[in-house]
PAMARVEX-872964 format. One line per 2 residues: number of its first residue (from 1); their letters; for each residue x, y, z of C-alpha. Coordinates in Angstrom, 1 decimal. Each point is the difference from the previous one (the first is absolute). Example, Ala and Ser with C-alpha at 12.3 -4.5 7.8 and 13.67 -1.06 7.14 Angstrom:
<rs>
1	AS	12.3/-4.5/7.8 ~ 1.4/3.4/-0.7
</rs>
This chain:
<rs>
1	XX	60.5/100.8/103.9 ~ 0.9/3.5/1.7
3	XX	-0.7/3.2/-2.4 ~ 3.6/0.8/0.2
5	XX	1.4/-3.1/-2.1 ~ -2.5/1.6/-3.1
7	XX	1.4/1.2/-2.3 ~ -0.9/3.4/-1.3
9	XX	0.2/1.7/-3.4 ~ -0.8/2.6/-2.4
11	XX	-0.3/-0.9/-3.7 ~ -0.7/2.9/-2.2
13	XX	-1.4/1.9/2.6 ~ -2.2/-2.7/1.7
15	XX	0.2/-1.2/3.7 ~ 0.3/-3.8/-0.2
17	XX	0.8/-2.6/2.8 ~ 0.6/-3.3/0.0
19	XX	-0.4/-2.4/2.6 ~ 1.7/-2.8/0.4
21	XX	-1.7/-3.8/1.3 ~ 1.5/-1.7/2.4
23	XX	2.5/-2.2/-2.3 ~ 2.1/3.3/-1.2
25	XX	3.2/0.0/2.6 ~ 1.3/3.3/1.0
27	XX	3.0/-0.5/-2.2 ~ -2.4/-0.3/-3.2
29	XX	-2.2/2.7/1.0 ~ 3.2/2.2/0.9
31	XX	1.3/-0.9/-3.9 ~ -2.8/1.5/-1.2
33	XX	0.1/3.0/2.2 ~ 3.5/0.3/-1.6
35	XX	-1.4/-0.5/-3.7 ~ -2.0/3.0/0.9
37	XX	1.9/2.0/1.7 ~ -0.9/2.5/-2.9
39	XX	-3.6/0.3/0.2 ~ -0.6/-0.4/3.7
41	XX	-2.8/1.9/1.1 ~ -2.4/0.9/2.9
43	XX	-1.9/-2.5/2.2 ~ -3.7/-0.1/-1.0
45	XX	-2.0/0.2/2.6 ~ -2.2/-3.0/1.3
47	XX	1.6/-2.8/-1.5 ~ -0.7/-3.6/1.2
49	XX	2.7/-1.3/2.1 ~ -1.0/-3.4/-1.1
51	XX	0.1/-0.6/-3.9 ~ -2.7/-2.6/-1.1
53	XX	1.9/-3.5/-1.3 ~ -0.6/-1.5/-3.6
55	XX	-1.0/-3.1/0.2 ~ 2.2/-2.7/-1.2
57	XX	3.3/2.2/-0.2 ~ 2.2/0.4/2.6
59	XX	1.6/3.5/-0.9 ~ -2.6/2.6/0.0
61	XX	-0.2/4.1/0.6 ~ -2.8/2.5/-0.5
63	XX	-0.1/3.1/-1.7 ~ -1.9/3.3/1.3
65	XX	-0.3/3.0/-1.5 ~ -2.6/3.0/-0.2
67	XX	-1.7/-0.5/-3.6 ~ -2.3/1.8/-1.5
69	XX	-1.4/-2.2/-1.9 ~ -2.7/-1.5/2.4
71	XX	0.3/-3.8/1.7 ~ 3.5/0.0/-1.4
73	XX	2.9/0.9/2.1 ~ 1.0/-3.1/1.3
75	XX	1.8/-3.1/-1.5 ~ 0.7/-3.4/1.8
77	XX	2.9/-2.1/-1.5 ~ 1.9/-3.3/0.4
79	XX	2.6/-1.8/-1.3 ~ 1.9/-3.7/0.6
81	XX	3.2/2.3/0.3 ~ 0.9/3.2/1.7
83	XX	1.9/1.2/-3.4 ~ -3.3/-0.7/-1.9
85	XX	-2.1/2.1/2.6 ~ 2.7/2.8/-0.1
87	XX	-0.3/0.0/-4.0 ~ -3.9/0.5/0.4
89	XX	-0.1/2.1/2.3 ~ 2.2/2.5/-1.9
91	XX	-2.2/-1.1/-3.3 ~ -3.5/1.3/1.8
93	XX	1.3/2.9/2.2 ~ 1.1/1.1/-4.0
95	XX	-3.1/-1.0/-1.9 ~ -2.3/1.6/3.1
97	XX	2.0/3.1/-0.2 ~ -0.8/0.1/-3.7
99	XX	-3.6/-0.8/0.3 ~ 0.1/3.4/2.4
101	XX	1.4/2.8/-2.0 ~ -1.9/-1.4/-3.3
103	XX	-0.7/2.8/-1.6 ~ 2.0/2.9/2.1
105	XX	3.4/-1.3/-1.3 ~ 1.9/-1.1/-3.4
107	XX	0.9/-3.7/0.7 ~ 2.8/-1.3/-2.2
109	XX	1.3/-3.2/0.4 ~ 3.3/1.1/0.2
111	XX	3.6/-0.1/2.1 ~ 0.9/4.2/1.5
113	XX	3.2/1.3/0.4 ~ 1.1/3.3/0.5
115	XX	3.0/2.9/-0.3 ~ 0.6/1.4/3.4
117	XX	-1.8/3.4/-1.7 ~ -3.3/-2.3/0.4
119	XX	-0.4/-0.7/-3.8 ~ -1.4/-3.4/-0.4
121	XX	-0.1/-2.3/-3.1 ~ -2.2/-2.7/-0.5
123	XX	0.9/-3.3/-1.3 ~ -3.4/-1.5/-1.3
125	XX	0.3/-3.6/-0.1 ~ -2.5/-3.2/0.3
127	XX	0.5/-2.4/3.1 ~ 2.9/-2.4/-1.0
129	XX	1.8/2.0/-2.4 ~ 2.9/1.8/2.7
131	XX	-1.6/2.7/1.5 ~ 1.6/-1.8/3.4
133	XX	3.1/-0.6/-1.1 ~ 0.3/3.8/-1.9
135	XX	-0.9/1.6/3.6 ~ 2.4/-1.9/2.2
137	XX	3.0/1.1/-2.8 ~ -1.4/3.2/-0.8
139	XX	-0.8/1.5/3.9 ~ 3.9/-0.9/0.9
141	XX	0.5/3.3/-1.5 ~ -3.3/1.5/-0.5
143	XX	-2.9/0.5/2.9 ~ -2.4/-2.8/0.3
145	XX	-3.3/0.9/-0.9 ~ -1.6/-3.6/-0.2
147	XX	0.2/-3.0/-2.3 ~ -3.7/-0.7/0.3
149	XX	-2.2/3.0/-1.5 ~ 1.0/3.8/-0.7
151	XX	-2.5/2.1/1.8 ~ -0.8/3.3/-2.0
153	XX	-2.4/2.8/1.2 ~ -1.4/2.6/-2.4
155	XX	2.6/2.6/0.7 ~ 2.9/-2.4/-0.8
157	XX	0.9/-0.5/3.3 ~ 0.8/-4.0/1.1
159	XX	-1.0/-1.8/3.0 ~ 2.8/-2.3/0.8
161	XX	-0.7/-3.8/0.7 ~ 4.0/-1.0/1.0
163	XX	-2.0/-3.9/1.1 ~ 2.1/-3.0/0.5
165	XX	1.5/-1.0/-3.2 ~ -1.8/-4.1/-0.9
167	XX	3.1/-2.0/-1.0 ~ 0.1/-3.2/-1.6
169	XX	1.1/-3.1/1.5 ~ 2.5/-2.5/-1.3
171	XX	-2.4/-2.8/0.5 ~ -2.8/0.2/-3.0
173	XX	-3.8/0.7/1.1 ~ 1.7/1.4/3.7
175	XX	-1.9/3.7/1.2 ~ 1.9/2.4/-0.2
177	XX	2.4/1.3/2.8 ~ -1.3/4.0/1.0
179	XX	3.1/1.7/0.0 ~ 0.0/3.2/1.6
181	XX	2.0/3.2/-1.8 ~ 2.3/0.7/3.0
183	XX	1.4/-3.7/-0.3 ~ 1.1/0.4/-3.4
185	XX	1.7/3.2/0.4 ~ -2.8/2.2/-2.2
187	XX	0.1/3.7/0.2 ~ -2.6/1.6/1.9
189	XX	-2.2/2.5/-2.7 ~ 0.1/3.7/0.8
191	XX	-3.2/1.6/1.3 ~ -2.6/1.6/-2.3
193	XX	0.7/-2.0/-3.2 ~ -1.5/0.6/-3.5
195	XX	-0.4/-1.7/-2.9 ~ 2.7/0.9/-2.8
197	XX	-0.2/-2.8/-2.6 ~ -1.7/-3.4/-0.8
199	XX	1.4/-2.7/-1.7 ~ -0.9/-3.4/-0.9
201	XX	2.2/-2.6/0.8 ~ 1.3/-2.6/-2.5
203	XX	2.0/-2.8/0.7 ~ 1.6/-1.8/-3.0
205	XX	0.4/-3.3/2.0 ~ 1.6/-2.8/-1.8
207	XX	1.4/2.8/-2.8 ~ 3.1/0.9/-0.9
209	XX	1.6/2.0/2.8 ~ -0.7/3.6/-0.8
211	XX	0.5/3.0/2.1 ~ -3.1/1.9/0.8
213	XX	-1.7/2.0/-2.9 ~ -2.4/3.2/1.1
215	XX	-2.3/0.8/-2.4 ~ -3.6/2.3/-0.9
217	XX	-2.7/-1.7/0.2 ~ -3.0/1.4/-2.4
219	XX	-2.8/1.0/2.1 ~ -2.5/-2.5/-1.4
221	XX	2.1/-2.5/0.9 ~ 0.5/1.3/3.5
223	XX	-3.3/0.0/0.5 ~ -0.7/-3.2/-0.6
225	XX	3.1/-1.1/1.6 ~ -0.7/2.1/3.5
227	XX	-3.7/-1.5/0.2 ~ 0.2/-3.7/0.8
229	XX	2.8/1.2/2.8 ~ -2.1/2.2/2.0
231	XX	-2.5/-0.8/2.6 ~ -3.1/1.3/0.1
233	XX	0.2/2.8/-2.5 ~ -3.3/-0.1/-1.4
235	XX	-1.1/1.2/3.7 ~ 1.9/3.2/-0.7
237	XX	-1.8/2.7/-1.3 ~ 1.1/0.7/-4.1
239	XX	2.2/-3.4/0.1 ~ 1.2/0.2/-3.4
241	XX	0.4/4.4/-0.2 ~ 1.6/-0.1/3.2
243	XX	2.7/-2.6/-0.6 ~ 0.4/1.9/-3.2
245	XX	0.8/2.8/1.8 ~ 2.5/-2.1/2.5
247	XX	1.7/-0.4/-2.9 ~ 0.2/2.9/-1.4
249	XX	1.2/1.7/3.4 ~ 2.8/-2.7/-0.1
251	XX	1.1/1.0/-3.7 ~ -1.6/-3.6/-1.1
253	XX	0.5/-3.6/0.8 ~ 3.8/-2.0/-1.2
255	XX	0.7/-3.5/-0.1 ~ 3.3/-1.6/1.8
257	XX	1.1/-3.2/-2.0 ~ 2.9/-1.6/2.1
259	XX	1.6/-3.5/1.0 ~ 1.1/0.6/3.4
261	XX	-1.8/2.3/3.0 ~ 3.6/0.9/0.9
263	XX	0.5/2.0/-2.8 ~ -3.2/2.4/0.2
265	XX	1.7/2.5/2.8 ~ 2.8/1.9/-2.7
267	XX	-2.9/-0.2/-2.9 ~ -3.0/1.3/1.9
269	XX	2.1/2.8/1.5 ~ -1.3/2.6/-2.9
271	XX	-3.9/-0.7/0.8 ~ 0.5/1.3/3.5
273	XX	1.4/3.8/-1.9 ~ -3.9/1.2/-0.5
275	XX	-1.0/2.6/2.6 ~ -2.7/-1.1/1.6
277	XX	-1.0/3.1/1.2 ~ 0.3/1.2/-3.9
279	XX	-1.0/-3.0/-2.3 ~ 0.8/-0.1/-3.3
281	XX	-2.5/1.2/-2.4 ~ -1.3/-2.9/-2.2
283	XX	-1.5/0.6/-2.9 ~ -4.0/-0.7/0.1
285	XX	-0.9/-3.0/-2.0 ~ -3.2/-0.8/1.6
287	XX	-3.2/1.7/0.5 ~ -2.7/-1.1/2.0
289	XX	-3.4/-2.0/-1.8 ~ -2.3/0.5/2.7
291	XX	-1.5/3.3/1.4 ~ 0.2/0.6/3.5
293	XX	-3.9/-0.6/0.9 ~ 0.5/-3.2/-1.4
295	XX	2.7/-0.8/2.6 ~ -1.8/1.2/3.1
297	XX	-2.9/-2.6/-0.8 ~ 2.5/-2.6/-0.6
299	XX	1.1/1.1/3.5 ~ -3.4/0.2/1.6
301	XX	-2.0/-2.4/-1.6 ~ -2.8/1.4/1.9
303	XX	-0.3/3.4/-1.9 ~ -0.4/-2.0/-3.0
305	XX	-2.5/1.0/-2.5 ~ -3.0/-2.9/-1.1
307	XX	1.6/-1.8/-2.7 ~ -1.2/1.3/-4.1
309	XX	-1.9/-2.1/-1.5 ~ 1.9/-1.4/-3.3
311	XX	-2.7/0.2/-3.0 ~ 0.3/-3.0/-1.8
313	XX	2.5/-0.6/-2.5 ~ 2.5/2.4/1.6
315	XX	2.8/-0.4/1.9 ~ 1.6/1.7/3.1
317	XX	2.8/0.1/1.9 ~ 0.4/-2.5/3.7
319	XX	1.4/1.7/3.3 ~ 3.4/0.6/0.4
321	XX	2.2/1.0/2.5 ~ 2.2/2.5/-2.2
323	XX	1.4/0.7/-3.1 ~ 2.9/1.7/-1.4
325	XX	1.4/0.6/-3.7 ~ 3.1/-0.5/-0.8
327	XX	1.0/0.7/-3.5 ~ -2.8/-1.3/-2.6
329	XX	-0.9/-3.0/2.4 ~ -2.4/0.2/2.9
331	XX	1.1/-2.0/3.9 ~ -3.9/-0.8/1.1
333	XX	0.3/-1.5/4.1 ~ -3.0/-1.4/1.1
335	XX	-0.4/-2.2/3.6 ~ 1.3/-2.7/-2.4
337	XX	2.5/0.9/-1.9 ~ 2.3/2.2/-2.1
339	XX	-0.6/-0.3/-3.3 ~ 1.8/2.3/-3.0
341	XX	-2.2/1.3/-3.1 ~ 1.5/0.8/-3.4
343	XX	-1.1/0.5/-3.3 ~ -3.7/1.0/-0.3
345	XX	0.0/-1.5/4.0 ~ 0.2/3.4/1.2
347	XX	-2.2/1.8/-1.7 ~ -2.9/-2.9/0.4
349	XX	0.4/0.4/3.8 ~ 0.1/3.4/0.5
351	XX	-2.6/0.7/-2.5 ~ -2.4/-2.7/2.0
353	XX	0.3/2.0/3.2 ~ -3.8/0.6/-0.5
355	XX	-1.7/-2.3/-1.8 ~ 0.6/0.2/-3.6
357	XX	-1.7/-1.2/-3.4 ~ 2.2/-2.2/-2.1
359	XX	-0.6/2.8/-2.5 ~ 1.2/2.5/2.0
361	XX	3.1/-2.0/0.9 ~ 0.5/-0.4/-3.6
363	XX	0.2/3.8/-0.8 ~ 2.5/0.7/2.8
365	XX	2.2/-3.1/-1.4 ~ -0.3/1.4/-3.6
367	XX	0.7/3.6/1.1 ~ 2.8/-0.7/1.9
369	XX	2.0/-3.2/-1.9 ~ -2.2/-0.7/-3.0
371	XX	-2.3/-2.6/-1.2 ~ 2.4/-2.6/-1.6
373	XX	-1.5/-2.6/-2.5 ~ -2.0/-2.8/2.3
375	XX	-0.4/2.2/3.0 ~ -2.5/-1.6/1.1
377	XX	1.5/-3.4/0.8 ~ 2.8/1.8/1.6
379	XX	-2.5/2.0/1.9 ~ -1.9/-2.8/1.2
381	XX	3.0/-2.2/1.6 ~ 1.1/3.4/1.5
383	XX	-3.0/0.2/1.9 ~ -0.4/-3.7/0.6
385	XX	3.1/0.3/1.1 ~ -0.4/2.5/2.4
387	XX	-3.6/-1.3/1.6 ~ 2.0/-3.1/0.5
389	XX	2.5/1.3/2.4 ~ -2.6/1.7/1.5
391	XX	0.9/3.7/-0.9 ~ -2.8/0.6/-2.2
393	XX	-3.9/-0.9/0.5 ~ -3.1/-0.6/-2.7
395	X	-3.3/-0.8/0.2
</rs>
């Protein structure tokens, strides 16, 4: 196979290509040239002309790319049909582009479209639930960002990922046909985009037909919403504090309950009116729970200090990742999970950043809520509680 039938692409600022076995004709290797015609980038330099087969399928291609994550930056796939290898290759030229900017970029799992200013909303949204379908209707009239994942760097500014779009097939269990953005007439998105406003996508299938609803979305709930549909955000440094302060730059997160995808453009048109340059100025509800020293040895496991000693009988609190208040409850991230804190929650965690005595613990709790009649049996399923998802240890 000659170098020039590779194709070559740049997905959120990383040099892929993809060569093609032996089985892809020219007409299916020129389709997906034309799928991504979008993010078409430069040849990497020595690439195999020849792509190794898979064994057992007859449609295969390779994918090269410059990682630096070590042993890593190639991937050899196969499929029974040409449409099933095009859907996979677009799947790990995505998830590999991910796996690279861990940690430099805000992920969200999230459709992109923009005003021609370069003001860009995203529409958070699960695999499944119309982020496809919202993109193709909504970049007819506003510039196509991507329908995949929403790209954010610190300073608000957006790297654009305008991928083929993955349609469904008529025929159930079928891959999906990668659709390129040119073919279905979507606007091409100004240069230097920002972020402007995030909003999570509902679709009230099977309801009555409703046209679409915007509305705030408390912070907490935000959150805990924007989590699950990130990748790798626990790589980035302050996770939780700095998609707090995404938010807050964006004048906080709304919710979009609709029917039908075609009626999104006239009812998102307000969210584009923030300035991105000027963002509107959100009133604080957060404030960080972990000091900053405690972030840098999250960050550089390294430069961690030997591990206190716990004195028997008392309790202290497990790694985590970050932590943010919001309101009178307390968002803990650790490697695991997300888990939310209320009632005397908070102050048992933050109190057992050293290690603590349980009569210590207890003076803090009276102090700041009271000691209500049969504390202690309260006090003891809030700790168990806690050592059982792993956010507090005891001796």
């Amino acid at each position: 196979m000659k170098a020039s039938a590779d194709l070559h692409i740049e997905v959120l600022e990383t040099l892929f290509t993809v060569a093609w076995g032996a089985a892809v004709t020219t007409g299916q290797r020129q389709s997906m040239a034309t799928a991504w015609s979008r993010c078409i980038g430069n040849p990497r330099p020595n690439t195999p002309e020849v792509a190794p087969g898979t064994a057992g399928l007859p449609f295969t291609a390779s994918i090269y790319f410059d990682s630096k994550l070590p042993g890593v930056g190639v991937r050899h796939l196969g499929s029974d049909s040409f449409e099933g290898l095009a859907e996979a290759v677009t799947s790990e030229v995505t998830i590999a582009a991910i796996l690279e900017r861990a940690g430099e970029l805000t992920l969200l799992h999230a459709c992109g479209v923009s005003d021609p200013g370069g003001a860009v909303i995203a529409l958070v949204a699960k695999s499944g639930t119309g982020k496809t379908t919202a993109s193709s209707q909504l970049a007819r009239t506003f510039g196509y960002i991507t329908d995949e994942t929403v790209a954010i760097r610190a300073d608000g500014s957006v790297v654009p990922y305008p991928k083929p779009l993955s349609v469904k097939q008529a025929t159930p269990g079928a891959a999906k046909l990668q659709v390129g953005p040119d073919e279905l007439g979507l606007h091409v998105a100004p240069g230097e985009p920002r972020i402007t406003a995030i909003a999570l996508l509902d679709r009230l299938a099977g309801a009555d037909y409703q046209l679409p609803i915007i509305e705030p979305v408390p912070l907490m709930e935000a959150v805990l919403a924007l989590i699950p549909d990130t990748s790798s955000q626990t790589a980035v440094f302050q996770p939780l504090q700095s998609l707090c302060r995404l938010i807050d730059s964006v004048g906080g997160v709304f919710r979009v309950s609709y029917s039908e995808a075609a009626d999104l453009v006239d009812s998102l048109a307000p969210l584009f009116l923030t300035d991105p340059k000027n963002p509107p100025e959100a009133a604080k509800s957060w404030s960080p729970a972990m000091k900053e020293p405690e972030m840098e040895s999250v960050a550089d496991p390294a430069g961690e200090q030997p591990a206190e000693p716990i004195p028997a009988g008392w309790l202290q609190a497990a790694a985590a990742v970050d932590a943010v208040e919001i309101g009178e409850d307390l968002l803990v991230l650790t490697e695991a999970e997300l888990t939310r804190l209320s009632g005397i929650g908070p102050i048992i965690w933050k109190s057992a950043r050293r290690p603590i005595s349980m009569q210590t613990l207890v003076s803090r709790i009276e102090a700041l809520h009271g000691l209500p009649e049969g504390y202690e049996a309260l006090l003891d399923e809030a700790v168990d509680g806690l050592v059982g998802r792993g956010l507090l240890l005891r001796d």
